[in-house]
TILUM-442852 format. One record per atom (N, C-alpha, C, O): residue number from 1; x, z, y; atom name; residue in one letter. Coordinates in steps of 0.02 Angstrom, whole numbers, plus 50000, padded with zeros to 5 digits. Example, Ala and Ser with C-alpha at 12.3 -4.5 7.8 and 13.67 -1.06 7.14 Angstrom:
SITE pos east up north site code
SITE 1 50660 50390 49716 N a;
SITE 1 50615 50390 49775 CA a;
SITE 1 50660 50390 49835 C a;
SITE 1 50712 50423 49834 O a;
SITE 2 50642 50354 49888 N s;
SITE 2 50684 50357 49947 CA s;
SITE 2 50645 50394 50002 C s;
SITE 2 50670 50402 50057 O s;
***
This chain:
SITE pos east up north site code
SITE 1 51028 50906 51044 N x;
SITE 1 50978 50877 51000 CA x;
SITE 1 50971 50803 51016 C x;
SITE 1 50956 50778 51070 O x;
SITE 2 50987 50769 50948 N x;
SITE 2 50959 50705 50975 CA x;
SITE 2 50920 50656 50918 C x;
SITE 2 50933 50661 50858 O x;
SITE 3 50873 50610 50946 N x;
SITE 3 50817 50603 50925 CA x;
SITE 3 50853 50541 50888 C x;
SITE 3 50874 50496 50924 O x;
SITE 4 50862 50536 50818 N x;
SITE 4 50873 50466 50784 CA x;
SITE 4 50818 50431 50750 C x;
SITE 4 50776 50462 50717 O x;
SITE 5 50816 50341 50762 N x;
SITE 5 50757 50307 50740 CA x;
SITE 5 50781 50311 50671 C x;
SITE 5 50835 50333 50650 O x;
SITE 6 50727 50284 50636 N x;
SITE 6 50721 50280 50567 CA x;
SITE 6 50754 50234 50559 C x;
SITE 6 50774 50207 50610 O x;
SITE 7 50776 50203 50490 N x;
SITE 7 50797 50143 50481 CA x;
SITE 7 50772 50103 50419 C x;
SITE 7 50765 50134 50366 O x;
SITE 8 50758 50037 50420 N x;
SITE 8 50722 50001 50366 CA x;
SITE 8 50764 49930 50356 C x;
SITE 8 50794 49894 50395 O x;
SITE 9 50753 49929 50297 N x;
SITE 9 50791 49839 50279 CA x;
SITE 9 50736 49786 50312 C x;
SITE 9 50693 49769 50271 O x;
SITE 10 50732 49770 50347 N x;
SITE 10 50697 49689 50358 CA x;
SITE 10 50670 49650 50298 C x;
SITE 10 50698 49626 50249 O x;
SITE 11 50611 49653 50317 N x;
SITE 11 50567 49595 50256 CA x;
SITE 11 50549 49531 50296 C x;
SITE 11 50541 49518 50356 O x;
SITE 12 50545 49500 50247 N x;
SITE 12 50515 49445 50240 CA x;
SITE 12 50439 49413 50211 C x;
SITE 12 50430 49393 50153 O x;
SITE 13 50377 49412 50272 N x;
SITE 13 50309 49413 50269 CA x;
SITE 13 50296 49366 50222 C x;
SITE 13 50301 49315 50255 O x;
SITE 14 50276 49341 50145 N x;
SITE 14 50253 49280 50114 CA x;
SITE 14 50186 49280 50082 C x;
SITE 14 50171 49261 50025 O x;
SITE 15 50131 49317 50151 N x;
SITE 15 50071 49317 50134 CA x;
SITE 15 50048 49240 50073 C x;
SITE 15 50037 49256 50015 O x;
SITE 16 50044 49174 50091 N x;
SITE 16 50008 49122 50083 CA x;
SITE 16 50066 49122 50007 C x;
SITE 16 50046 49107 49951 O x;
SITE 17 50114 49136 50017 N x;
SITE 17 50153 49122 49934 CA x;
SITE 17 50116 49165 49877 C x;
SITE 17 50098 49151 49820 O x;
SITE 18 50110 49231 49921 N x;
SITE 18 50097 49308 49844 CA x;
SITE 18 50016 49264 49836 C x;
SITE 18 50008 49243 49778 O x;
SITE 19 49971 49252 49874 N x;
SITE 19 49920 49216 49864 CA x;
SITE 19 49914 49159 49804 C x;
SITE 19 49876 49167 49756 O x;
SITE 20 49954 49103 49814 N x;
SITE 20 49985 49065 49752 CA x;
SITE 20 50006 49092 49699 C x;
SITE 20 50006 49057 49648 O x;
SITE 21 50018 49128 49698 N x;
SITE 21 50087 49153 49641 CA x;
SITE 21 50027 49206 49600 C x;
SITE 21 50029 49209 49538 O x;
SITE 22 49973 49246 49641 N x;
SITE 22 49921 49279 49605 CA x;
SITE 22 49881 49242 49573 C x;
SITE 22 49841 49268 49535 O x;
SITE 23 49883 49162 49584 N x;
SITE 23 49819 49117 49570 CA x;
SITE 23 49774 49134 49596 C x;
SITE 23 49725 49141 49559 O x;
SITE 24 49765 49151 49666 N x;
SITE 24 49701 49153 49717 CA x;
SITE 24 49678 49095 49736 C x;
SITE 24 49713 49051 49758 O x;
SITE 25 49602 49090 49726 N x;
SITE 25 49547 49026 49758 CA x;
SITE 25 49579 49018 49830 C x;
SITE 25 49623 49059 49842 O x;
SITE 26 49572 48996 49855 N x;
SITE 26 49585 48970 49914 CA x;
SITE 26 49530 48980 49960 C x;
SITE 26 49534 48967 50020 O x;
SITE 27 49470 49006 49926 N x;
SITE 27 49407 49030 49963 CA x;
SITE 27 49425 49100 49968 C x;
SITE 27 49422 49128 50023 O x;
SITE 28 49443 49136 49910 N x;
SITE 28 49450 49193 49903 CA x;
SITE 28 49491 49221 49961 C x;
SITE 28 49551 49209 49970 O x;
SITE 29 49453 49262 50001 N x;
SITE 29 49482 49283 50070 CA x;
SITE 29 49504 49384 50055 C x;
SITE 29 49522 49420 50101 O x;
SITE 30 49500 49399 50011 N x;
SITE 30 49493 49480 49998 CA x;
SITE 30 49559 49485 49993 C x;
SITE 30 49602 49453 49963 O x;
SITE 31 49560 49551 50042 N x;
SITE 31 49660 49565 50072 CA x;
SITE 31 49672 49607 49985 C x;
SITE 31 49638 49641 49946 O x;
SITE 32 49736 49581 49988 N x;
SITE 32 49788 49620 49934 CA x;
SITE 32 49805 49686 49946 C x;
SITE 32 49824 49699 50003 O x;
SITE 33 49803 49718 49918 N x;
SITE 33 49812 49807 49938 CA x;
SITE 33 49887 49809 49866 C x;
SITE 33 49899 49782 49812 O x;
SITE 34 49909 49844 49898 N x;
SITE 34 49987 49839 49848 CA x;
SITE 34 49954 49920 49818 C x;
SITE 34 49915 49950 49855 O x;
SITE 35 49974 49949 49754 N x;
SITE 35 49959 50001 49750 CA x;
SITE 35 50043 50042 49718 C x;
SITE 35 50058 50022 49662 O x;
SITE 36 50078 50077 49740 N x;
SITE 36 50127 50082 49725 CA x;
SITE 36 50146 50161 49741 C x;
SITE 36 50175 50186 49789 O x;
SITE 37 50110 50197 49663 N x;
SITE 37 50140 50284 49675 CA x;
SITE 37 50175 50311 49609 C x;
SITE 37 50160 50350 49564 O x;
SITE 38 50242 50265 49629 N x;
SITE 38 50291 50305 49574 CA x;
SITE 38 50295 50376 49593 C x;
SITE 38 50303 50405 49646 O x;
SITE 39 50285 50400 49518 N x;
SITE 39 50297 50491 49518 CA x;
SITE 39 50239 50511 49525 C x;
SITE 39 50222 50570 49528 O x;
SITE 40 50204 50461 49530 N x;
SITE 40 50106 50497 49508 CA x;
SITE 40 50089 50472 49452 C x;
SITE 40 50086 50411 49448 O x;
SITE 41 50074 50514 49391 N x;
SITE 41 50080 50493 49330 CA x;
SITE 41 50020 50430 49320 C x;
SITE 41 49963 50437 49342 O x;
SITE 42 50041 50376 49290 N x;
SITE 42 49974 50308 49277 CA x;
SITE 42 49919 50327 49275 C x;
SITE 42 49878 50303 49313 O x;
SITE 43 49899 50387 49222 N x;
SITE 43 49844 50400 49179 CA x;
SITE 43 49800 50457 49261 C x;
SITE 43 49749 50484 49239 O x;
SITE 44 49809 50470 49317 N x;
SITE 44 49787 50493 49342 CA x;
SITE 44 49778 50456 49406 C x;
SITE 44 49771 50482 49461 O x;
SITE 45 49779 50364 49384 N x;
SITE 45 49769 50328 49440 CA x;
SITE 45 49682 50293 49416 C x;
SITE 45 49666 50263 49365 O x;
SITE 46 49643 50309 49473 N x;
SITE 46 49600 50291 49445 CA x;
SITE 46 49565 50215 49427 C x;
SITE 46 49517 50192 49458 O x;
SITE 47 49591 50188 49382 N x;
SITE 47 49570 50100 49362 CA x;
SITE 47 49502 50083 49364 C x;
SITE 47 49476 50033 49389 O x;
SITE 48 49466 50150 49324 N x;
SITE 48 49409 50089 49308 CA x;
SITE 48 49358 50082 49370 C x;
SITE 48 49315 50038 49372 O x;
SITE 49 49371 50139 49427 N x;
SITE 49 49339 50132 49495 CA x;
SITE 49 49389 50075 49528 C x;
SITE 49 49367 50053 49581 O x;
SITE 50 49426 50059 49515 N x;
SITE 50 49448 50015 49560 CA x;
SITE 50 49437 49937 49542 C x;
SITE 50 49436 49889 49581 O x;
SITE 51 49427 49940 49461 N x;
SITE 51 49387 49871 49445 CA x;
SITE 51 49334 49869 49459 C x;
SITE 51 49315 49810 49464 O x;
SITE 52 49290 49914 49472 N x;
SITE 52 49241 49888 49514 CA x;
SITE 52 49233 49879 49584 C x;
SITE 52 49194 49839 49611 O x;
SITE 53 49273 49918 49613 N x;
SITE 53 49273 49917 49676 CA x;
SITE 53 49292 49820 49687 C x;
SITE 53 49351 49811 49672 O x;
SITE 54 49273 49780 49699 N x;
SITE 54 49283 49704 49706 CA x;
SITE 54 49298 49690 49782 C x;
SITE 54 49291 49633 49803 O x;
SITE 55 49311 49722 49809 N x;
SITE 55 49320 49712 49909 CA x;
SITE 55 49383 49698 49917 C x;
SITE 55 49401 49665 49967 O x;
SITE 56 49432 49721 49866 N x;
SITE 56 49519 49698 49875 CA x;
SITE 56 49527 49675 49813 C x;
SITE 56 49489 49682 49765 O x;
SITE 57 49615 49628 49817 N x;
SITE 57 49628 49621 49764 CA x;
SITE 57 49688 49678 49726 C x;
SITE 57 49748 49665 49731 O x;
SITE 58 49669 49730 49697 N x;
SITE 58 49705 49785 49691 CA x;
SITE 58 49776 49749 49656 C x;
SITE 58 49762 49700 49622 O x;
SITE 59 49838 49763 49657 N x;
SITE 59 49916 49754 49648 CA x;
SITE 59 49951 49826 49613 C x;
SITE 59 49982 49875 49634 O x;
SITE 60 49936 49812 49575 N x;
SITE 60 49976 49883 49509 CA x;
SITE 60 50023 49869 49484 C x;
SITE 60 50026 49816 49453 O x;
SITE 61 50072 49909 49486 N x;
SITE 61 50123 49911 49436 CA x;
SITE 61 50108 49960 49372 C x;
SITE 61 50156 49997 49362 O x;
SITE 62 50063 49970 49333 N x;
SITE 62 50055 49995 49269 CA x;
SITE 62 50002 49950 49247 C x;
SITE 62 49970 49909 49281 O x;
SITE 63 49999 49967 49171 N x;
SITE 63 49978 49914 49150 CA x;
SITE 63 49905 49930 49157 C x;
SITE 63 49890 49989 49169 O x;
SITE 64 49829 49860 49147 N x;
SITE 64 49772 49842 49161 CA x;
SITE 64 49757 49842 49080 C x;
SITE 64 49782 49810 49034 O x;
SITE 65 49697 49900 49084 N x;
SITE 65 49656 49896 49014 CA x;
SITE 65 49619 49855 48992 C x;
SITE 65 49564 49852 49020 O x;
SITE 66 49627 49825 48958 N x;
SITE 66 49581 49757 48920 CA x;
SITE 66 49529 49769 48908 C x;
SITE 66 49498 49717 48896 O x;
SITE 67 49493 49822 48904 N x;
SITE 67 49414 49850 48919 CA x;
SITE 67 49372 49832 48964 C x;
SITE 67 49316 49805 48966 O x;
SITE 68 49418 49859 49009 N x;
SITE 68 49365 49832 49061 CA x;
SITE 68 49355 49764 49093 C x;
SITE 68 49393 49717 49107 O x;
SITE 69 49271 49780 49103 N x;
SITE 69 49231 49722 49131 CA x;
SITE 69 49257 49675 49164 C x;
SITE 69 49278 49622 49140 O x;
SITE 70 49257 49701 49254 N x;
SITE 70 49258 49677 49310 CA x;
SITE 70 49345 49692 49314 C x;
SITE 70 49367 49743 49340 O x;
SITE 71 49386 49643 49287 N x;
SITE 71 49476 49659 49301 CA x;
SITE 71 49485 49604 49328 C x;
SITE 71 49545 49611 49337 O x;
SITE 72 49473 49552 49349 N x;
SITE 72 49481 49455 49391 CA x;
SITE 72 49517 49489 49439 C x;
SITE 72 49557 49447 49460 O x;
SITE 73 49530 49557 49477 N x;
SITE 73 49552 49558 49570 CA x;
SITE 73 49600 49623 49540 C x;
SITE 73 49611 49666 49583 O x;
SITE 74 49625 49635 49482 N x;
SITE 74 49660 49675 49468 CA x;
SITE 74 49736 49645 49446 C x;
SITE 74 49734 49608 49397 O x;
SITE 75 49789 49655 49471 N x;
SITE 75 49839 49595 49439 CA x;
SITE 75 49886 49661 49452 C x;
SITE 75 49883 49710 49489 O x;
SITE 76 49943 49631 49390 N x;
SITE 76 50013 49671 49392 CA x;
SITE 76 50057 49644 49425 C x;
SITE 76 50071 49585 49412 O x;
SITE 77 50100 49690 49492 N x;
SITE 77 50146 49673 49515 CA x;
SITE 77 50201 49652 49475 C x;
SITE 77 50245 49624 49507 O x;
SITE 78 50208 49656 49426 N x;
SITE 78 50266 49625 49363 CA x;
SITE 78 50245 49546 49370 C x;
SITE 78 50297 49513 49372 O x;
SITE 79 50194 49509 49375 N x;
SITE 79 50198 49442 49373 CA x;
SITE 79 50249 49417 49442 C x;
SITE 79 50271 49362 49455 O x;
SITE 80 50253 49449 49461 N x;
SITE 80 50295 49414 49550 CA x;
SITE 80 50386 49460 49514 C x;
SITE 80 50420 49470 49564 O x;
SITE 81 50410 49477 49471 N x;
SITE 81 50458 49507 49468 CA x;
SITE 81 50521 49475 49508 C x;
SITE 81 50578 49498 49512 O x;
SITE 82 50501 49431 49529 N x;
SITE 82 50568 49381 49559 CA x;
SITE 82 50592 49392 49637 C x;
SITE 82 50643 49372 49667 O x;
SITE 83 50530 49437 49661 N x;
SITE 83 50498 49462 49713 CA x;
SITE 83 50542 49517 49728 C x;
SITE 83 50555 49553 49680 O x;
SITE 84 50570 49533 49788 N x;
SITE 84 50621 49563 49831 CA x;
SITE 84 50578 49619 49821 C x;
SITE 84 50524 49592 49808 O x;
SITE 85 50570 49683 49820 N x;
SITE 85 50509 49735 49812 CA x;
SITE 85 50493 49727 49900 C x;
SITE 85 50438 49705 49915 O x;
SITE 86 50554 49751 49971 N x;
SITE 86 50533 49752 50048 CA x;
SITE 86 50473 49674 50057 C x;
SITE 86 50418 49675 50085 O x;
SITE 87 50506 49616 50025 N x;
SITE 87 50460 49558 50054 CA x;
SITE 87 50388 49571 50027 C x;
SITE 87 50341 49556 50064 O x;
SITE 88 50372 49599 49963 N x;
SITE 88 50307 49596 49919 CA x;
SITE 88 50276 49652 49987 C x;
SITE 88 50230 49638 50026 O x;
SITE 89 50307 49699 49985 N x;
SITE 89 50269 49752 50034 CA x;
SITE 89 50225 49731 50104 C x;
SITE 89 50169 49740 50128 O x;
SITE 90 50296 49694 50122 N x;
SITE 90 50268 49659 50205 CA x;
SITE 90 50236 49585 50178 C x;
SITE 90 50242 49538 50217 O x;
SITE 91 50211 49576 50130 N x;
SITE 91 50151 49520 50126 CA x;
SITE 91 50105 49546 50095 C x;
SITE 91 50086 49506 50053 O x;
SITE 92 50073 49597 50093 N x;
SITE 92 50028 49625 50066 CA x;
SITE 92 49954 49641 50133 C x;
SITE 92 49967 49621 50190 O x;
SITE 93 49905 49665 50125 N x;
SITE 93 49873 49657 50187 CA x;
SITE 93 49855 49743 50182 C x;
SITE 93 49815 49765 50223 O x;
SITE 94 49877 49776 50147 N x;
SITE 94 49874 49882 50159 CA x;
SITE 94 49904 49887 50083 C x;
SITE 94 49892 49850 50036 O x;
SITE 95 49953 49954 50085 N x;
SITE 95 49967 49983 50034 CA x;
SITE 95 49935 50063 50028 C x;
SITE 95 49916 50091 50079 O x;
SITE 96 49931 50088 49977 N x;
SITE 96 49908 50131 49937 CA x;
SITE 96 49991 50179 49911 C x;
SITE 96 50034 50143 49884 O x;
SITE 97 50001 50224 49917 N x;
SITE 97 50063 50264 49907 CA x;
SITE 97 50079 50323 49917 C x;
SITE 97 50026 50351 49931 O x;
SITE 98 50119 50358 49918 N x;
SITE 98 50140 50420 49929 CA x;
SITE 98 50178 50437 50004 C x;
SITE 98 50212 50396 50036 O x;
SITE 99 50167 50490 50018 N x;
SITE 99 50193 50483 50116 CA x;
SITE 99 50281 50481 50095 C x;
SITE 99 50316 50529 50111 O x;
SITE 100 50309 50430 50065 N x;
SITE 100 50381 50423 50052 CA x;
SITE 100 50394 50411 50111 C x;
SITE 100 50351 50394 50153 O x;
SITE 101 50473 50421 50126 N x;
SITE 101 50495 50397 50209 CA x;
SITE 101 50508 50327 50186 C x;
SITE 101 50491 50291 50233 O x;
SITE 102 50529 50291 50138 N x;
SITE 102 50534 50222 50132 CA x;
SITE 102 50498 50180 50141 C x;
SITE 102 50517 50128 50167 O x;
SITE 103 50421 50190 50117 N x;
SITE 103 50372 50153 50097 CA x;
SITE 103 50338 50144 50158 C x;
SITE 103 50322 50089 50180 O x;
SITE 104 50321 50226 50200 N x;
SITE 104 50304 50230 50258 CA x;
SITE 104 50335 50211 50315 C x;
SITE 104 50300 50193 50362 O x;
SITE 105 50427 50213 50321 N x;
SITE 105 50451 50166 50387 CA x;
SITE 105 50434 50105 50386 C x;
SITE 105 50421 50064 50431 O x;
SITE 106 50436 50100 50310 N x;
SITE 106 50429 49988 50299 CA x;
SITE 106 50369 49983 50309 C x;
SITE 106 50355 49940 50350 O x;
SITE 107 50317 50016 50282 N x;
SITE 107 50243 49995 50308 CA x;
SITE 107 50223 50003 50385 C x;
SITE 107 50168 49975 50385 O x;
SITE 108 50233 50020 50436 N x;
SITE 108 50254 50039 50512 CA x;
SITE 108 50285 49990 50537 C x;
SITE 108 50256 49965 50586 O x;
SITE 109 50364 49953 50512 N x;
SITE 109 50395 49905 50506 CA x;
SITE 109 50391 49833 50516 C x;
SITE 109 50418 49791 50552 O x;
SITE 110 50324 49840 50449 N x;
SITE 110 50290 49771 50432 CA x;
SITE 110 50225 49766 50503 C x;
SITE 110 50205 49715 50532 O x;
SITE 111 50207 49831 50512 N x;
SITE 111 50125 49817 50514 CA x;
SITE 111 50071 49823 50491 C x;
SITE 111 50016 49814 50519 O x;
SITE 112 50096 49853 50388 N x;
SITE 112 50035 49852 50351 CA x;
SITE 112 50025 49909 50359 C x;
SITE 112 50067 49953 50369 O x;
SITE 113 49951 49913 50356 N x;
SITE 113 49918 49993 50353 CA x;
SITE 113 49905 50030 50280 C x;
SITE 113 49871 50009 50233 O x;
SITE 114 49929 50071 50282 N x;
SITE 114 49973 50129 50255 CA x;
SITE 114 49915 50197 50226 C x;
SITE 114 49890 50241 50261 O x;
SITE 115 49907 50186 50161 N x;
SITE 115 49846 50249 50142 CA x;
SITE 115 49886 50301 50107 C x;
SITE 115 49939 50276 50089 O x;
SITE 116 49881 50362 50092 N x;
SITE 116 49935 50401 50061 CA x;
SITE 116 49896 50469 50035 C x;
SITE 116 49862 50509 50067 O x;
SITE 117 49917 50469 49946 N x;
SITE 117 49910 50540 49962 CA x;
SITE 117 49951 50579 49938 C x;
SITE 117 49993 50561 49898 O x;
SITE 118 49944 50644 49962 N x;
SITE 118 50010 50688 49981 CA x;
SITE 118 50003 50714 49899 C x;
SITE 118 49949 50716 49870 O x;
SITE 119 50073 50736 49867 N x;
SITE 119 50077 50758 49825 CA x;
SITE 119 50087 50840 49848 C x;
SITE 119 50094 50867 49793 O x;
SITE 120 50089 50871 49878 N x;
SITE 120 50118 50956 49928 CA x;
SITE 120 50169 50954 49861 C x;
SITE 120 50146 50986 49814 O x;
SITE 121 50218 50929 49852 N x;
SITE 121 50281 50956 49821 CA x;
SITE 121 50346 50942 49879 C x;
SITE 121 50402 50967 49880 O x;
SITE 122 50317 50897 49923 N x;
SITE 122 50417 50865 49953 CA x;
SITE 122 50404 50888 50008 C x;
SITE 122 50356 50869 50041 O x;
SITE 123 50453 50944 50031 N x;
SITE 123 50441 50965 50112 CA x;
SITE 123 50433 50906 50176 C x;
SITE 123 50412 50922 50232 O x;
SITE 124 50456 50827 50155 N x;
SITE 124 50471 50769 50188 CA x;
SITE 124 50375 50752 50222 C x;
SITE 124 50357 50739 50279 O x;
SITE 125 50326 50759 50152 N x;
SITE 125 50278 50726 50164 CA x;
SITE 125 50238 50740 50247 C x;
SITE 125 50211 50697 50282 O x;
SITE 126 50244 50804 50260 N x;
SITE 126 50195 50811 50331 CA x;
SITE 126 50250 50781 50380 C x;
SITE 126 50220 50750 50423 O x;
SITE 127 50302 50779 50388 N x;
SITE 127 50335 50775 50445 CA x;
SITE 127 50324 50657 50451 C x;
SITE 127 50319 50617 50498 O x;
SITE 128 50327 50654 50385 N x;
SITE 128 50320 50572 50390 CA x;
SITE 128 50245 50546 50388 C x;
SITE 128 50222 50490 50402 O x;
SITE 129 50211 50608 50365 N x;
SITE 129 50131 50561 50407 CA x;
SITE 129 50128 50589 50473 C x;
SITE 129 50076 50570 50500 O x;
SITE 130 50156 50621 50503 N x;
SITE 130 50134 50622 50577 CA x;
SITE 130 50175 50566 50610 C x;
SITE 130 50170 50551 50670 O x;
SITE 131 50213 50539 50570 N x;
SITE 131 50280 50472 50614 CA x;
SITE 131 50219 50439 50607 C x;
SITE 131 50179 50433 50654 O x;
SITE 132 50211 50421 50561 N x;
SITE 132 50183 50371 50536 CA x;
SITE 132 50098 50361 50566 C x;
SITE 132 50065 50309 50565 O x;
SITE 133 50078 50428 50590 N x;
SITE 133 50013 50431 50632 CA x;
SITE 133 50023 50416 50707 C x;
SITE 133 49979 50404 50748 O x;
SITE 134 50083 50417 50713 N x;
SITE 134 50106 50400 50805 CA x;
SITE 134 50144 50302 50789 C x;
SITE 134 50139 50258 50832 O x;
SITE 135 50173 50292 50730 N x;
SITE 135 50190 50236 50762 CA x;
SITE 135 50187 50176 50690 C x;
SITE 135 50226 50131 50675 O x;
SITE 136 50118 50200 50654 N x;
SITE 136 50109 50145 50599 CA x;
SITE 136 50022 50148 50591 C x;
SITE 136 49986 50183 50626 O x;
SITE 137 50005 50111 50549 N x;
SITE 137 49925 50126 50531 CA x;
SITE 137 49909 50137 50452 C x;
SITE 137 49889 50106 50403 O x;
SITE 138 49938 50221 50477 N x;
SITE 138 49930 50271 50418 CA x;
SITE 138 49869 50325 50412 C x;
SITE 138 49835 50353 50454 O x;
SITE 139 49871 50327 50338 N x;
SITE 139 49800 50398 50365 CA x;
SITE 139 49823 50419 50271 C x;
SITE 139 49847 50391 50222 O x;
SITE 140 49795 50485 50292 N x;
SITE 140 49814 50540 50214 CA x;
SITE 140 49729 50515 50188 C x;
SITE 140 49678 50501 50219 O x;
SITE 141 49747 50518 50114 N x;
SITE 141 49675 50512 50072 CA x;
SITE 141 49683 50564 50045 C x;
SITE 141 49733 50589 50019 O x;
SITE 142 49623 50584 50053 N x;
SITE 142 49611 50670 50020 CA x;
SITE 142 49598 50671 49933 C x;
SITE 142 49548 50645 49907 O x;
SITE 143 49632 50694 49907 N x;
SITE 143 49638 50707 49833 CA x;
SITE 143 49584 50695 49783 C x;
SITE 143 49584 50669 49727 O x;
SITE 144 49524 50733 49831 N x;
SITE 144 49438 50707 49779 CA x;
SITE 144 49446 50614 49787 C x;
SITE 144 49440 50572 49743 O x;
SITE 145 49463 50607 49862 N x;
SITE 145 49438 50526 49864 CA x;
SITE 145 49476 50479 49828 C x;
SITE 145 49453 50427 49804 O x;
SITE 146 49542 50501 49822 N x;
SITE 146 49595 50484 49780 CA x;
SITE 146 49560 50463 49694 C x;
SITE 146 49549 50416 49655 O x;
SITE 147 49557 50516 49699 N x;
SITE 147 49546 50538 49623 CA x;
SITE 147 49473 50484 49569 C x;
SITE 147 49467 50461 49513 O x;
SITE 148 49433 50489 49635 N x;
SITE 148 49358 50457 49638 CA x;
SITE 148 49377 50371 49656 C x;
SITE 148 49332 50329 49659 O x;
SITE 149 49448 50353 49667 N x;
SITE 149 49442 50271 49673 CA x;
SITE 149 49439 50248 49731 C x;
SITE 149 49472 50199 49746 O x;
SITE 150 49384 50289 49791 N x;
SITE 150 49365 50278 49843 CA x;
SITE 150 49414 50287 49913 C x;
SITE 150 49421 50327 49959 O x;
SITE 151 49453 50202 49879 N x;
SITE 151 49513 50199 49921 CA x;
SITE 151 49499 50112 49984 C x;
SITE 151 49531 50093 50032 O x;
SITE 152 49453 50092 49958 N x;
SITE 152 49426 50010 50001 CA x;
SITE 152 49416 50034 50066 C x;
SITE 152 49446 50006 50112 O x;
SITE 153 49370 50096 50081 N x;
SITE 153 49334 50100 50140 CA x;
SITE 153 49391 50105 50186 C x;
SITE 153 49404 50066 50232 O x;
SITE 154 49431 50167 50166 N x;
SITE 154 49483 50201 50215 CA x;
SITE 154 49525 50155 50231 C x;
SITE 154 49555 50156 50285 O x;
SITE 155 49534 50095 50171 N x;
SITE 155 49591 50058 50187 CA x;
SITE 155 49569 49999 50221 C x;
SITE 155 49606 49963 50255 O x;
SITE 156 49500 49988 50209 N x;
SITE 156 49474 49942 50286 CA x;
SITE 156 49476 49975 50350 C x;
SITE 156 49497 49941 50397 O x;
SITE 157 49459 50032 50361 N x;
SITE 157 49471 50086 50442 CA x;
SITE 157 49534 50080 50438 C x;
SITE 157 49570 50119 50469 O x;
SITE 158 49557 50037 50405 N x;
SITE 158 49672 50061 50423 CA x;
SITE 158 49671 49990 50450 C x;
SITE 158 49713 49973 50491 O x;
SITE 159 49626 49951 50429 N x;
SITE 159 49651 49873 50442 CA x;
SITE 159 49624 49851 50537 C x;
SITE 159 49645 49816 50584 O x;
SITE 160 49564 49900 50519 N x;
SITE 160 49534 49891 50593 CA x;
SITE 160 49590 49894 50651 C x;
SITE 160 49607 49862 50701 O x;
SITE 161 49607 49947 50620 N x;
SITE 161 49633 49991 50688 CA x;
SITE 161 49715 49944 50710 C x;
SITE 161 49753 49921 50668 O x;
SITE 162 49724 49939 50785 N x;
SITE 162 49748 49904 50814 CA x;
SITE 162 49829 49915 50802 C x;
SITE 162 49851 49973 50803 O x;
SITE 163 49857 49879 50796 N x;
SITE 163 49935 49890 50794 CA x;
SITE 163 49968 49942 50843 C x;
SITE 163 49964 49938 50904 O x;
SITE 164 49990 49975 50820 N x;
SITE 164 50038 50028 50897 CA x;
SITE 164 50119 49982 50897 C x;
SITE 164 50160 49962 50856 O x;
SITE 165 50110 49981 50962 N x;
SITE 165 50184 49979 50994 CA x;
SITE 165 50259 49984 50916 C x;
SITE 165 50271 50035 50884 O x;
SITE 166 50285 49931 50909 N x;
SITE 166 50349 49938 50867 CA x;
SITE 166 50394 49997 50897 C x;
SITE 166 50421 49991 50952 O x;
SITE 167 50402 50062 50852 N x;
SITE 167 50449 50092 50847 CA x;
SITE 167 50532 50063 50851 C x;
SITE 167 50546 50016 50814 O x;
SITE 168 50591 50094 50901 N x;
SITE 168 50653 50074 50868 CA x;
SITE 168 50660 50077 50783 C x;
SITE 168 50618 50110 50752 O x;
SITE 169 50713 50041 50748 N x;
SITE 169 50688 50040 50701 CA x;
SITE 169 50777 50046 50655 C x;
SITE 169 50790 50038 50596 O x;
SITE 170 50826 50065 50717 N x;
SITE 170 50903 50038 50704 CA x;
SITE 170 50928 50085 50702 C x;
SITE 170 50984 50085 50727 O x;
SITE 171 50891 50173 50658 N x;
SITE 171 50945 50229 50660 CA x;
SITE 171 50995 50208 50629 C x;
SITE 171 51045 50244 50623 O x;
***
């Protein structure tokens, strides 16, 4: 038996650029949360709690309803399309996703802390949030909280919490 590391492409961090490129104040200090769950259908992501939620600047790739109120901290990852998808990830300050092994080695990788919720369809998901609970700053969001928007808090307790030790990273 032998134990192989994961392996990830190398990013490139361009916190102070995605900042520019969003048209962020320069006062405006509220971390970017990437939100990125292909294969979770749009219509069951919850928007209009997250336009209000104003504590991050939420990062979607589906599209933003012209209805609502409070959308200023809501932006589509399609404006940065020029954007390497690994570099957008590792300049982001927490992502929002599915326990993918991609999303989760690179978020571990980077450093960013890592919210997830499990779809129970891919036998992969428990075995990569426990990697990811020993050597990233990951945590599962439970389906009501999911569902309810109430994704800021957890993903500030991800930001708190202290970096662990870099995993090898050269399976």
């Amino acid at each position: 038996f032998k134990t192989i590391p994961p392996l990830s492409i190398p990013a490139q961090a361009r916190k102070e650029l995605l900042r520019r490129e969003l048209a962020l104040s320069q006062n405006d200090n509220r971390p970017i949360a990437l939100v990125s769950l292909g294969g979770i259908p749009a219509n069951s992501i919850p928007i209009a709690a997250l336009a209000e939620d104003e504590r991050f600047h939420w990062l979607l790739d589906i599209p933003i309803p012209t209805n609502l109120q409070h959308k200023t901290h809501l932006h589509l990852s399609t404006k940065i399309l020029n954007w390497n998808f690994r570099d957008l990830s590792a300049s982001v300050d927490g992502i929002v996703s599915k326990p993918g092994y991609g999303m989760a080695v690179a978020s571990a990788m980077d450093g960013v802390p890592f919210l997830y919720v499990r779809r129970k369809i891919f036998p992969d998901e428990e075995p990569v949030g426990r990697w990811l609970d020993r050597h990233g700053r990951g945590a599962e969001l439970d389906k009501q909280k999911f569902d309810s928007g109430d994704w800021a808090d957890p993903l500030l307790r991800l930001m708190e919490k202290p970096l662990p030790a870099k995993p090898d990273f050269g399976g």
